[in-house]
C-alpha positions in Angstrom: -22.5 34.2 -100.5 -22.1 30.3 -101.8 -22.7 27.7 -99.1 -19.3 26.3 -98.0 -18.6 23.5 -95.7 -15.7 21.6 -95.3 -15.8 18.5 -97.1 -12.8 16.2 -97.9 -12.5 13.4 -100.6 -10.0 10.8 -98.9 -12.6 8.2 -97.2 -15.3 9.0 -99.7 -16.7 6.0 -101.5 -17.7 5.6 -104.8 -21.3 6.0 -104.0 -20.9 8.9 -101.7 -18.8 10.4 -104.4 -21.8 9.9 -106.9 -23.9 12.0 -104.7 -21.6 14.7 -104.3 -21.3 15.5 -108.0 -24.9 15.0 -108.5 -25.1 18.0 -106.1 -23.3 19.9 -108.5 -25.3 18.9 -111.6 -23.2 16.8 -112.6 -22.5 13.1 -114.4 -22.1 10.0 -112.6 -19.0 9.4 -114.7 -16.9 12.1 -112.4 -17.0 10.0 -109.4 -15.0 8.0 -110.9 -12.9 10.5 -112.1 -12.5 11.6 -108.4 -12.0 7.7 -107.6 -8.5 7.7 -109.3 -7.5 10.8 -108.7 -7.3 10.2 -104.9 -7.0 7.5 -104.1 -4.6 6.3 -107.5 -3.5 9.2 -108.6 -3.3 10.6 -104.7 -3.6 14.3 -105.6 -2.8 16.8 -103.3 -5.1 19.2 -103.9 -8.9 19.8 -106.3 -6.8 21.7 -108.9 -4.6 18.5 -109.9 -6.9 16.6 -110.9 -6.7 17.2 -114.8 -9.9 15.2 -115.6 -11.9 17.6 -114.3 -13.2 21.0 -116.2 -11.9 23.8 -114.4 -15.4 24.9 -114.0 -16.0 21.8 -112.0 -12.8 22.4 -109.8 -13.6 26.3 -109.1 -17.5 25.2 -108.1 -15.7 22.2 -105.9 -13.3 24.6 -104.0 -16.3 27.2 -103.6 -18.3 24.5 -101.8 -15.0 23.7 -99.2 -14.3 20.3 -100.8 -10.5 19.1 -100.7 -8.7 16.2 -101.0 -7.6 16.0 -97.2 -4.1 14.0 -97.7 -2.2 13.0 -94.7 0.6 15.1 -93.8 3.6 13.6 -93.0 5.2 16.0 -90.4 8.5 13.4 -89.2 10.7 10.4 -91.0 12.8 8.4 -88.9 15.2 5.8 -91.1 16.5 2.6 -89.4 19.4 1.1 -90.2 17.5 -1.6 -91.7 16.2 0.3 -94.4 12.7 0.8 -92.1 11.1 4.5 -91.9 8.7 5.2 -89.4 6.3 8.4 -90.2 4.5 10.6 -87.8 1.4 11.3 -89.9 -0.6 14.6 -88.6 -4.3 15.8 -89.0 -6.0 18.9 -88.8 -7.1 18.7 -85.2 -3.1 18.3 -84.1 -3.5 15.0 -83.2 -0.8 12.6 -85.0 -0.3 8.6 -85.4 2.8 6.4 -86.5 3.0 4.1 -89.8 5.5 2.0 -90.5 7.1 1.3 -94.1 9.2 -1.7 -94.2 10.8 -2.4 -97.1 11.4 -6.2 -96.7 8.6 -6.9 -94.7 9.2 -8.6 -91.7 8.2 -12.3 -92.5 4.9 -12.2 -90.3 2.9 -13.4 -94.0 4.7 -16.7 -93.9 3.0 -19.6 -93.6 -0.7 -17.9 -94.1 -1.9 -19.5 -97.0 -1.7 -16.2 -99.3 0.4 -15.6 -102.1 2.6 -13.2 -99.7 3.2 -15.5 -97.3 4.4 -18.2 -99.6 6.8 -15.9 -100.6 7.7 -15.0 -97.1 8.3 -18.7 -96.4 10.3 -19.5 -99.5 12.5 -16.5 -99.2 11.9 -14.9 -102.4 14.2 -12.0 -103.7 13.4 -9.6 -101.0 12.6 -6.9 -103.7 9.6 -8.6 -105.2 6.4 -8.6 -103.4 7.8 -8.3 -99.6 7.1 -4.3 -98.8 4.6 -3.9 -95.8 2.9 -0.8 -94.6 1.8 -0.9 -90.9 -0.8 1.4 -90.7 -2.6 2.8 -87.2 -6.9 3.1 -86.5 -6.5 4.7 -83.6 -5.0 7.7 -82.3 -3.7 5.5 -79.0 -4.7 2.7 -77.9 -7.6 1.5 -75.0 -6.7 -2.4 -75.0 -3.6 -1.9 -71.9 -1.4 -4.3 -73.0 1.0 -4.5 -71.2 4.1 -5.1 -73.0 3.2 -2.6 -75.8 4.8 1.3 -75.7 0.8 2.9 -77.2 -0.4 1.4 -74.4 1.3 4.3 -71.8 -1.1 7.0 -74.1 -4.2 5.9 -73.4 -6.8 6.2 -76.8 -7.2 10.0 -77.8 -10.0 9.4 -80.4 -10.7 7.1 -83.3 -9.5 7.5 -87.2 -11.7 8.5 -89.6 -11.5 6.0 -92.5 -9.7 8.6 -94.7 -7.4 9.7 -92.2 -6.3 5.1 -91.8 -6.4 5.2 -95.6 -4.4 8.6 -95.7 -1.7 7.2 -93.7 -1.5 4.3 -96.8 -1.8 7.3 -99.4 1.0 9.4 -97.9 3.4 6.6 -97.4 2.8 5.0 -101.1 3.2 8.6 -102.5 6.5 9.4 -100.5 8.0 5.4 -101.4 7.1 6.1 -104.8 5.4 2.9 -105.4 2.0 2.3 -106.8 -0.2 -1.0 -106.1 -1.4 -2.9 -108.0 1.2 -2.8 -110.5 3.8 -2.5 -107.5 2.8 -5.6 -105.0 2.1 -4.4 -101.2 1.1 -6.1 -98.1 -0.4 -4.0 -95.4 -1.0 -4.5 -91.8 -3.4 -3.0 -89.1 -1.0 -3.4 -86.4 -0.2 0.2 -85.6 -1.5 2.0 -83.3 -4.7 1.1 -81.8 -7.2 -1.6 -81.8 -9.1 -1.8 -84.9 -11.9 -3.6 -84.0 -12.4 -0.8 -81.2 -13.0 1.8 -84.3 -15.0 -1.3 -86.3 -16.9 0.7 -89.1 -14.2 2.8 -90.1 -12.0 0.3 -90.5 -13.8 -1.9 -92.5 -14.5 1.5 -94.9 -11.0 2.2 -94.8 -10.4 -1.4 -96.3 -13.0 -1.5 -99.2 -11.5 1.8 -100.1 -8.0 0.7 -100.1 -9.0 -2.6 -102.3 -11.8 -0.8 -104.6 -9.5 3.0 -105.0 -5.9 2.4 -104.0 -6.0 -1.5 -105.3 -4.3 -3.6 -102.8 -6.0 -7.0 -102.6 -7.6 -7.4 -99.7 -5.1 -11.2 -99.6 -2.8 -9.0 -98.9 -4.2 -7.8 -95.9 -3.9 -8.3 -92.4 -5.9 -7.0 -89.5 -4.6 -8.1 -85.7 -7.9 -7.8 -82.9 -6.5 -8.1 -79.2 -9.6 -10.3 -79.2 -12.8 -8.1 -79.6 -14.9 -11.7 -79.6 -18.0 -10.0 -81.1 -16.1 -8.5 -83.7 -14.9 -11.1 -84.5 -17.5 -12.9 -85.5 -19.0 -9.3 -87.4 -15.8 -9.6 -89.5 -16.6 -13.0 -90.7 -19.2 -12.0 -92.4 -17.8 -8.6 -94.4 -17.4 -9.5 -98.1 -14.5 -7.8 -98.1 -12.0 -8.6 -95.4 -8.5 -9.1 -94.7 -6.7 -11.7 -92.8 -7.4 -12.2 -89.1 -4.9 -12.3 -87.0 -5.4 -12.4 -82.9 -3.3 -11.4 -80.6 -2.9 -14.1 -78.3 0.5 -13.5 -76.0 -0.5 -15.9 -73.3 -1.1 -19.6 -73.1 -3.8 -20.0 -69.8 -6.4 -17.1 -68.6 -4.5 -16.1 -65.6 -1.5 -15.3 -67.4 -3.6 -13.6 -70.1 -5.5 -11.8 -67.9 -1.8 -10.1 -66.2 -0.5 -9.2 -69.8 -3.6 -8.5 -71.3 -6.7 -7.0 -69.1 -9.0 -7.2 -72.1 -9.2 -10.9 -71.4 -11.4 -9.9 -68.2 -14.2 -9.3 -70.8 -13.6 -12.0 -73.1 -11.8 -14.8 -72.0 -9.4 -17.3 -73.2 -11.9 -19.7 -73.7 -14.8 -17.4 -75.3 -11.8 -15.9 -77.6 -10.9 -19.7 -79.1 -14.7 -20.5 -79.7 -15.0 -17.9 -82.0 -11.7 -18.4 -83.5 -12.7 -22.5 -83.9 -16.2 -20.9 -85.4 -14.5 -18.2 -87.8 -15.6 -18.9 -91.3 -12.0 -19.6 -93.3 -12.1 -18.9 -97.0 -9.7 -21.7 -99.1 -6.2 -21.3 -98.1 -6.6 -18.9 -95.6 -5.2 -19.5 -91.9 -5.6 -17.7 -88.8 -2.9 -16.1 -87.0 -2.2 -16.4 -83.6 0.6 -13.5 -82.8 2.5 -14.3 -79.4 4.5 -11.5 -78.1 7.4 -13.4 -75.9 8.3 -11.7 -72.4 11.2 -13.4 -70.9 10.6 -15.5 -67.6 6.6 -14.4 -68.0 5.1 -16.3 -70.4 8.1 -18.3 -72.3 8.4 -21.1 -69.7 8.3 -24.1 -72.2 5.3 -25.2 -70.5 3.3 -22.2 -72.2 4.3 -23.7 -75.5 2.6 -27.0 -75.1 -0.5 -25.4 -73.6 -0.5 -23.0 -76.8 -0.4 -26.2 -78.8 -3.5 -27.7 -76.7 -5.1 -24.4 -77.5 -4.8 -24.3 -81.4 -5.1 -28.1 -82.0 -7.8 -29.1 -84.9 -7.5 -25.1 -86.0 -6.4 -24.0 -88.7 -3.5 -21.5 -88.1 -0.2 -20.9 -87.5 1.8 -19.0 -84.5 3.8 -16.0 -85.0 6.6 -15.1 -82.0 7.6 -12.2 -81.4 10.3 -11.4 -78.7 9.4 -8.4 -77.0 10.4 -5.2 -78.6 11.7 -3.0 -75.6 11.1 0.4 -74.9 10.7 2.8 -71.7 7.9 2.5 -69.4 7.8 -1.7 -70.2 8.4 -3.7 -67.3 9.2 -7.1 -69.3 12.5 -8.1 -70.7 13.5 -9.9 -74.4 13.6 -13.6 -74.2 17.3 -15.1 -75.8 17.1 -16.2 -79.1 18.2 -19.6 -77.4 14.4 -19.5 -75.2 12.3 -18.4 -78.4 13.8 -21.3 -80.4 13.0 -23.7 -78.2 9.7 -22.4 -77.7 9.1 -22.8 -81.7 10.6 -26.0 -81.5 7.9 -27.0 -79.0 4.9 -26.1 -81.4 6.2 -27.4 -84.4 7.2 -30.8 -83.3 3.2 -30.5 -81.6 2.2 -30.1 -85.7 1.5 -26.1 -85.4 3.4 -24.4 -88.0 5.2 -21.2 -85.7 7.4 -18.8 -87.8 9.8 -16.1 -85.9 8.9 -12.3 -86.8 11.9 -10.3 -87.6 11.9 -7.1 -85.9 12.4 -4.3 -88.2 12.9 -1.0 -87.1 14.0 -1.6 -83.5 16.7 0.8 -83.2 14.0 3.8 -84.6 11.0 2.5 -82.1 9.3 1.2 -85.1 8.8 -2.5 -84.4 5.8 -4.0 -83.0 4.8 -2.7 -79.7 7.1 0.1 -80.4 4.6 3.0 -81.7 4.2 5.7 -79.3 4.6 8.9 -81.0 8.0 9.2 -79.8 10.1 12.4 -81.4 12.1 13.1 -78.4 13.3 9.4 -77.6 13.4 9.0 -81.4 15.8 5.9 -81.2 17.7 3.3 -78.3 20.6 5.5 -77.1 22.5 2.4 -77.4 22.1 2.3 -81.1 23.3 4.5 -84.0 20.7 5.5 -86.5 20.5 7.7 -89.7 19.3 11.3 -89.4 16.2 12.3 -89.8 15.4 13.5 -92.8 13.0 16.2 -93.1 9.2 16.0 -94.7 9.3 16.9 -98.5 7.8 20.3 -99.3 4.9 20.9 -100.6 
């Protein structure tokens, strides 16, 4: 009886690839073959993949190898043109990615070619799509203010199953980078630097098989300090982006209990030592949570805390959701709040919140299915998974 193992191709590299057709007896050439097909082509299964002899295909299914796509088993559409998926795996466990079609301005003001486009309000068509993809199943960091928080971390992605969630999205969208221009974010579900080695497969594999530029990549830490500085030196990396939400320990430490491990002032260091390519700019993301941390007197200690870096602020007003204890700042309070930075010489940009009525905007991601959208909204229906 042949030897059969379950194998699957999504988060195999091209090296690992190599190997596995050399087991077979075959050329180095089909690794490449396999290359496209999943991760370009994004092939559902051995037998599409037309490159291949059928010989090849029947030997590959007789050792258990298979593509191992992400399943998308729910759509929920916003009114805003935003779909959240609930992407499942094998094992019954399921994450949440985020497709927003207009992006929601967090690029501007970064240095990259998406961002510049961000900030000079493009046509909204060209170049402004976002994926928010997840690395964990859960989440371990305990913010405070964010809805993945109230699961507690199940178990870290595989890198297939973070670029699966990418694959399965692109495939259902119908768009196809490079030709089609996408910016992606790792600010779903999870902390990525908390599931460090598969993340930074998952993003060699979406730059060197699915061909997104790696500028056109974001990854947001909650402040993993030695990370940090690991991340620095990767030679391929996206944008950093911290996750900052508090302007002084004490307050950082009540919204975010990472900050007991690495502090305010061991989280700038690194941040002041981070090795910036040409034109790229840290992000400093700062979730706003009315009378908590929006006093006008946080925004000038933010200012003292960025001076002399390069970077810009992105607010966000909170994103509510059940089981939060914090309330939305008025537009009035976040405004003022930018104007504070600004006039200190830190460039601060507003992130739109897309997806809010679906529980798709930051801070929202919790699995939810059964409080699928705000009751005091009206949303689209949810339209079922396509077969097959």
């Amino acid at each position: 009886m042949a030897d059969r193992s379950e194998v699957e191709l999504l988060g195999m590299d091209r090296a690992e690839l190599g190997s596995l057709v050399e087991g077979l007896g075959e050329r180095g050439y089909r690794a490449k073959q396999l290359l496209e097909a999943v991760y370009r082509q994004r092939v559902e299964s051995i037998d599409e993949i037309s490159t291949l002899s059928q010989g090849l295909r029947a030997r590959l299914a007789e050792k258990g190898v298979s593509v191992g796509l992400s399943r998308i088993e729910q759509r929920f559409v916003s009114q805003d043109g935003t779909v959240r998926y609930l992407i499942g795996f094998g094992d019954g466990q399921s994450v949440e990615t985020v497709w927003m079609p207009e992006g929601d301005g967090g690029e501007a003001g970064d240095g990259s070619e998406a961002g510049e486009l961000a900030q000079s309000g493009a046509a909204r068509s060209v170049g402004r799509s976002t994926i928010c993809i997840s690395s964990q199943v859960g989440c371990a960091v305990e913010c405070q203010f964010c809805l993945t928080a109230l699961l507690g971390v199940k178990r870290n992605l595989t890198a297939g199953e973070i670029v699966g969630q990418v694959c399965a999205v692109l495939k259902d969208q119908g768009v196809s980078p490079p030709e089609d221009r996408i910016n992606l974010v790792f600010m779903g579900m999870g902390e990525p630097f908390l599931n460090y080695e598969n993340f930074v497969k998952a993003a060699r594999l979406l730059v060197e098989g699915v061909g997104i530029a790696e500028r056109r990549m974001t990854v947001s830490t909650a402040g993993i300090v030695p990370r940090i500085r690991d991340f620095g030196e990767e030679k391929i990396r996206p944008k950093l982006a911290i996750s900052l939400n508090a302007s002084n320990d004490a307050l950082r430490t009540q919204v975010m209990p990472v900050n007991k491990k690495w502090t305010l002032e061991m989280l700038m260091a690194t941040a002041r030592e981070y090795p910036l390519r040409p034109r790229e700019w840290i992000t400093f993301e700062y979730v706003l949570l009315g009378g908590v941390n929006d006093d006008l007197e946080n925004a000038r200690e933010v200012a003292e805390l960025v001076r002399g870096l390069r970077c810009k602020v992105n607010l966000i007003a909170l994103n509510p959701g059940p089981g939060i204890d914090f309330v939305t700042p008025s537009a009035e309070r976040v405004a003022e709040f930018q104007k504070i930075l600004r006039e200190a010489g830190v460039p601060a940009f507003v992130r739109r919140p897309r997806g809010r009525d679906i529980y798709a905007a930051c801070g929202q991601l919790k699995r939810t299915v059964e409080a699928a959208t705000l009751p005091e909204l009206q949303r689209e229906p949810i339209s079922p998974a396509p077969e097959g």
